[in-house]
C-alpha positions in Angstrom: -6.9 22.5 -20.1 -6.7 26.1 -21.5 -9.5 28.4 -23.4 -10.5 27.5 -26.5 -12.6 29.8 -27.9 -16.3 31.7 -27.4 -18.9 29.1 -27.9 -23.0 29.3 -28.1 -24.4 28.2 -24.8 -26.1 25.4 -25.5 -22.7 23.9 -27.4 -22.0 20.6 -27.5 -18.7 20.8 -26.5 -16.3 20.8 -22.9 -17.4 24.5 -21.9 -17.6 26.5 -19.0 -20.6 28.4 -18.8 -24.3 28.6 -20.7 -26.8 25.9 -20.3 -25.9 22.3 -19.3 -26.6 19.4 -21.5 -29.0 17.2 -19.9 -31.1 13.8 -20.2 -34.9 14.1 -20.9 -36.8 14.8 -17.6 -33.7 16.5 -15.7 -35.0 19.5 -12.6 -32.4 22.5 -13.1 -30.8 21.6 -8.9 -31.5 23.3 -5.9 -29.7 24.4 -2.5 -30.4 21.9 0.4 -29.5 24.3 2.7 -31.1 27.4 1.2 -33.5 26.2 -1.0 -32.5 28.2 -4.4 -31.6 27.1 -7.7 -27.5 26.6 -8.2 -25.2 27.8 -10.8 -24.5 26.0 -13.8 -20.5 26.4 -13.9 -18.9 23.6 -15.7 -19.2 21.0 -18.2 -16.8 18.1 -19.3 -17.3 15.6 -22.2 -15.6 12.8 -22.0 -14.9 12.3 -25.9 -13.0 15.9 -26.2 -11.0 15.2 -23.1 -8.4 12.9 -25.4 -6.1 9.9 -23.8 -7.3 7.4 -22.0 -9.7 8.5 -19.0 -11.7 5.1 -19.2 -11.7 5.0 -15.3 -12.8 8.1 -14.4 -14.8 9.0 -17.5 -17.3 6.3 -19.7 -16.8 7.0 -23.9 -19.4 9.4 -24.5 -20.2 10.6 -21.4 -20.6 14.2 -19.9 -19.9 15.4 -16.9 -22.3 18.7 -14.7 -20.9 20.9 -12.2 -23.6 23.2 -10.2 -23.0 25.4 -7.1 -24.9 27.6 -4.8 -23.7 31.1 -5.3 -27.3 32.8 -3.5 -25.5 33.6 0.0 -22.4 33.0 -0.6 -20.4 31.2 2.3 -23.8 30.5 4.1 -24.2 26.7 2.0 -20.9 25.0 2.6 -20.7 24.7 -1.4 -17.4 23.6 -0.9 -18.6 20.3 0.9 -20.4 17.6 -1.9 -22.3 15.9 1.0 -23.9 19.5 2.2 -25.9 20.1 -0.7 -24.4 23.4 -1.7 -22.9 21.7 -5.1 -24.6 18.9 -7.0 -22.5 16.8 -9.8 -24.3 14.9 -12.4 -22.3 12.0 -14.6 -25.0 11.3 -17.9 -24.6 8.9 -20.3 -24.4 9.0 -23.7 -27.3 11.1 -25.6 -27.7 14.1 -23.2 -28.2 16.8 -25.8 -30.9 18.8 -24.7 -30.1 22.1 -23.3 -31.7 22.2 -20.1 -34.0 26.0 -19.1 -32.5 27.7 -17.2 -34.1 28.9 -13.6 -32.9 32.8 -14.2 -30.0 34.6 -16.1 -28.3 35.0 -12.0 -27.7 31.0 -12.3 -25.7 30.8 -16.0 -22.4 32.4 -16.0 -22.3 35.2 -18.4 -19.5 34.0 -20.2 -19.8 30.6 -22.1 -16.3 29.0 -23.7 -15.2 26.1 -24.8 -12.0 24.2 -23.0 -9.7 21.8 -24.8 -6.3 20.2 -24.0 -3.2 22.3 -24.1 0.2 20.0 -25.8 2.4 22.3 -23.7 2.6 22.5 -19.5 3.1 25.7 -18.6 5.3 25.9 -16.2 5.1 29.8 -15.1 2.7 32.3 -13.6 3.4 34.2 -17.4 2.8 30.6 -19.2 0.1 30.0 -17.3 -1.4 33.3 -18.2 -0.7 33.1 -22.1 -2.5 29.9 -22.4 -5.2 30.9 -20.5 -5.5 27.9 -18.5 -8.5 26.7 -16.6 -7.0 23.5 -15.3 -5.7 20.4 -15.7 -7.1 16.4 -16.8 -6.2 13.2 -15.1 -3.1 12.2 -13.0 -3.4 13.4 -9.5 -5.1 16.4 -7.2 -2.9 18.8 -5.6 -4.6 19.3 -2.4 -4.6 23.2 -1.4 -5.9 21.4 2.2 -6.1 17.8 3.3 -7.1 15.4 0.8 -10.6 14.7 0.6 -11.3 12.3 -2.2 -14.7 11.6 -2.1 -16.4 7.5 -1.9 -19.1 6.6 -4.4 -22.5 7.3 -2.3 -23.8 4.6 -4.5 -21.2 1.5 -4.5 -18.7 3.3 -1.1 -15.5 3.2 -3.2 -13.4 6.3 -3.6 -14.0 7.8 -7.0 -11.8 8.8 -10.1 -10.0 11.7 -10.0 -11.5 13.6 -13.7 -10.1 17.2 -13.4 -8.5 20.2 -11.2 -10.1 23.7 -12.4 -8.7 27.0 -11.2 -9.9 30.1 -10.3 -10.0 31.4 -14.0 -8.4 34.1 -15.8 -11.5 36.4 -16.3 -13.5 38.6 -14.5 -16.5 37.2 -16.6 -16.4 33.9 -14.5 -14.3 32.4 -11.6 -14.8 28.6 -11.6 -16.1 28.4 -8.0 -16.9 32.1 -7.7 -13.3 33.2 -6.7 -13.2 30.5 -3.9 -10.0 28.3 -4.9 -10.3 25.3 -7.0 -12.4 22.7 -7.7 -11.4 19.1 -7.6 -13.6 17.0 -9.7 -14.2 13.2 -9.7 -16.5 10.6 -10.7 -17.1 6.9 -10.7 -18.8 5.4 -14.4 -19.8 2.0 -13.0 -22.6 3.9 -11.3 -22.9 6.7 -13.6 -22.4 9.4 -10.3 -19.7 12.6 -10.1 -18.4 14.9 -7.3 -16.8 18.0 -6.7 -14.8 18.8 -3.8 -14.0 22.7 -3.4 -10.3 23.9 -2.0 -8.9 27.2 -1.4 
């Protein structure tokens, strides 16, 4: 997945950054463990993703990524089960921009993300096509591999998506920490991201 483009921030459209698409109803997340709002980083839909990503991602649906960036290395944002990073999988018809908590949890860069033809293969490559990560196949643990299990039904999710660091200052895609392994299981509508680095 490489950068696409600058988009508005309540674009409907695989982005990272501005304000996240959400159902009618939806509470902008909190910290368990510190108690303040997270950071809107990421967002995924599954009809500009391309392929077939059937079981990891429903037709029309659209993946969330929050995490806790208030005191840094305090909330185990790295663990999905700490509360430090929530991951939301909606349905079909999330189009409403959720309000934002405070300009400090909205990245201040918002950009689209779309599917590169070519694999770059070298740090230059890789740089040219300003890539933010990759779609489908298999994680490549930094650590151990910690795929996570469905809290909901208890079988080990999807693999969706690997997103790096990022190429500008303007955002790092878990705050400079590594990379973020994302997953999610569409029989019970529920995601997860698991934080490496």
């Amino acid at each position: 997945m490489v950068f696409v483009k600058d988009v508005e921030v309540a674009a409907r459209v695989s982005r990272i950054g501005g304000l996240p698409l959400a159902p009618e109803g939806f509470s902008w997340p909190r910290c368990s463990r510190c108690g303040g709002p997270l950071r809107f980083l990421l967002q995924l839909l599954a009809d500009d993703l391309g392929g077939d990503h059937s079981e990891s991602l429903r037709a029309g649906a659209l993946l969330s990524f929050f995490m806790c960036d208030n005191e840094p290395g305090q909330c185990e944002a790295w663990n999905p089960e700490a509360g430090g990073n929530r991951a939301y999988l909606f349905a079909a018809g999330s189009t409403a921009a959720a309000a934002s908590p405070g300009e400090a949890f909205v990245l201040p860069q918002c950009f689209e993300i779309g599917i590169c033809e070519v694999e770059p293969e070298t740090a230059e490559e890789v740089a040219e096509f300003k890539v933010v990560g990759w779609l489908g196949g298999e994680a490549e643990w930094w650590e151990t591999d910690m795929t996570p299990a469905c809290s909901t039904c208890g079988v080990p999710m999807g693999f969706v998506a690997q997103m790096r660091e990022g190429y500008s200052r303007n955002w790092l895609m878990n705050f400079g920490g590594g990379e973020a392994f994302v997953f999610a299981c569409p029989p019970c509508d529920a995601a997860s991201v698991v934080l490496q680095g």
